[in-house]
Each structure stands twice: as C-alpha cells, then as structure tokens.
C-alpha positions as CSV (number, residue, x, y, z in Angstrom):
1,X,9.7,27.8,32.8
2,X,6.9,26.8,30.4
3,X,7.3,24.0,27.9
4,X,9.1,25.7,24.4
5,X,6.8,26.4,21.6
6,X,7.2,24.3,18.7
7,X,8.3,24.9,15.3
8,X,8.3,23.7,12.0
9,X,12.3,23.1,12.2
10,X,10.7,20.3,15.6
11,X,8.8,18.1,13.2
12,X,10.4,15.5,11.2
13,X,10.5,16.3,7.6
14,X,8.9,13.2,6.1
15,X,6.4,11.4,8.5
16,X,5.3,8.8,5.6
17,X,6.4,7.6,2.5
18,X,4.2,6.4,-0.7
19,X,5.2,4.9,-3.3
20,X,2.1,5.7,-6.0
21,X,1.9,4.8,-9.8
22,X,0.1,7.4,-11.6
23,X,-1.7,7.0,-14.9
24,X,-1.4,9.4,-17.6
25,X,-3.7,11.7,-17.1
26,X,-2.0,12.3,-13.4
27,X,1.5,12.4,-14.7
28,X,0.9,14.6,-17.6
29,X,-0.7,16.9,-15.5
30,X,2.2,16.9,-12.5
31,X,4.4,17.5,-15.4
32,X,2.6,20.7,-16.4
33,X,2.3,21.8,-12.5
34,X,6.1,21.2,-12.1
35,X,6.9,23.4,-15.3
36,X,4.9,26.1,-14.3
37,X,5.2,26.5,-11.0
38,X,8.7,25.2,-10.7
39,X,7.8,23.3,-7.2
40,X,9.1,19.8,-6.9
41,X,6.5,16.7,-7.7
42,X,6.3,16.0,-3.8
43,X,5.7,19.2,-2.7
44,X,3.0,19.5,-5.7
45,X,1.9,15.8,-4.3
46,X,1.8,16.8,-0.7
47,X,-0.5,20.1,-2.0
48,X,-2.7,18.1,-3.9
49,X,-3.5,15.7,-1.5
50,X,-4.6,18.4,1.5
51,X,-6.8,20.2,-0.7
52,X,-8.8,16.9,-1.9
53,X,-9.0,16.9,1.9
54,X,-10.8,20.1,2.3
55,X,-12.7,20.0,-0.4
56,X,-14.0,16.7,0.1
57,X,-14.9,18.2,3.9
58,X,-16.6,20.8,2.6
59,X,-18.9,18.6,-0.1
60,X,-19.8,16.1,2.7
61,X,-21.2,19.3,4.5
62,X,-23.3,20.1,1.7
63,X,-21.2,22.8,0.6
64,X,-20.4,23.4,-3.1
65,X,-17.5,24.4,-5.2
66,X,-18.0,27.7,-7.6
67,X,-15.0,28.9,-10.1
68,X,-15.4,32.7,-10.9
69,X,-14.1,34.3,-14.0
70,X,-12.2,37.6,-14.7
71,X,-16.0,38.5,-15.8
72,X,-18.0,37.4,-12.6
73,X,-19.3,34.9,-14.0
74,X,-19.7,31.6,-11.7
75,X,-19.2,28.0,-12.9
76,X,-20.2,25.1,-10.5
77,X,-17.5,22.6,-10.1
78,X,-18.5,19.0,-9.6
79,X,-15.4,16.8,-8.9
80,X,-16.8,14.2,-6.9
C-alpha cells in the first residue's frame, strides 16, 4: 500500500503567527482590499506577502514588471 497523498485538510492551518504594526499607508490600503474584495485582512496578508515573494524572484532574475491597459498600452512598474 503506498503512503496517502496529502491534502490541504493534512496541514495545519496556521504554521506562524506575526504580530505587525502597519503604518498608514498599509492600513488604509488593507482597508480598501478588505471592502472590495470582502476577503479577511489575513487572508489579504497571507496574499500579499507571496506575491512580494515572486515578484521580488523575478526582479533578482533581471526580469521586469509591465501593467497593460484596456488600450494595450504598457506601463513599466518599478516597486523595488
């Protein structure tokens, strides 16, 4: 019998807590996040911090990030 393929309902639900103090600017803008996508602030958190992840990957590659409007036209994003 092979070993049992995990799950998501196997992992524990919180592996680490953070306490964080967020200044304005952060706070203002979780608010706004919370009201319109009606997510909770730590699933909004959790979110936020693994795409800072990739896209800080990605920029130590080399690679850049572009925004593209309804129009086609591309804007280049510089976050770091």
């Amino acid at each position: 019998m092979g070993a049992a393929k995990e799950t998501q309902q196997d992992k524990p639900a919180v592996v680490e807590r953070v306490n964080v103090a967020l200044i304005a600017d952060s706070a203002a803008a979780l608010g706004k996040l919370q009201a319109r996508t009606g997510m909770k602030k730590v699933d909004i958190v959790n979110r936020a911090v693994q795409l800072y992840e990739f896209l800080e990957a990605e920029m130590r590659e080399g690679k850049e990030l572009v925004v593209r409007d309804p129009d086609g036209i591309d804007r280049l994003v510089k976050i770091f």
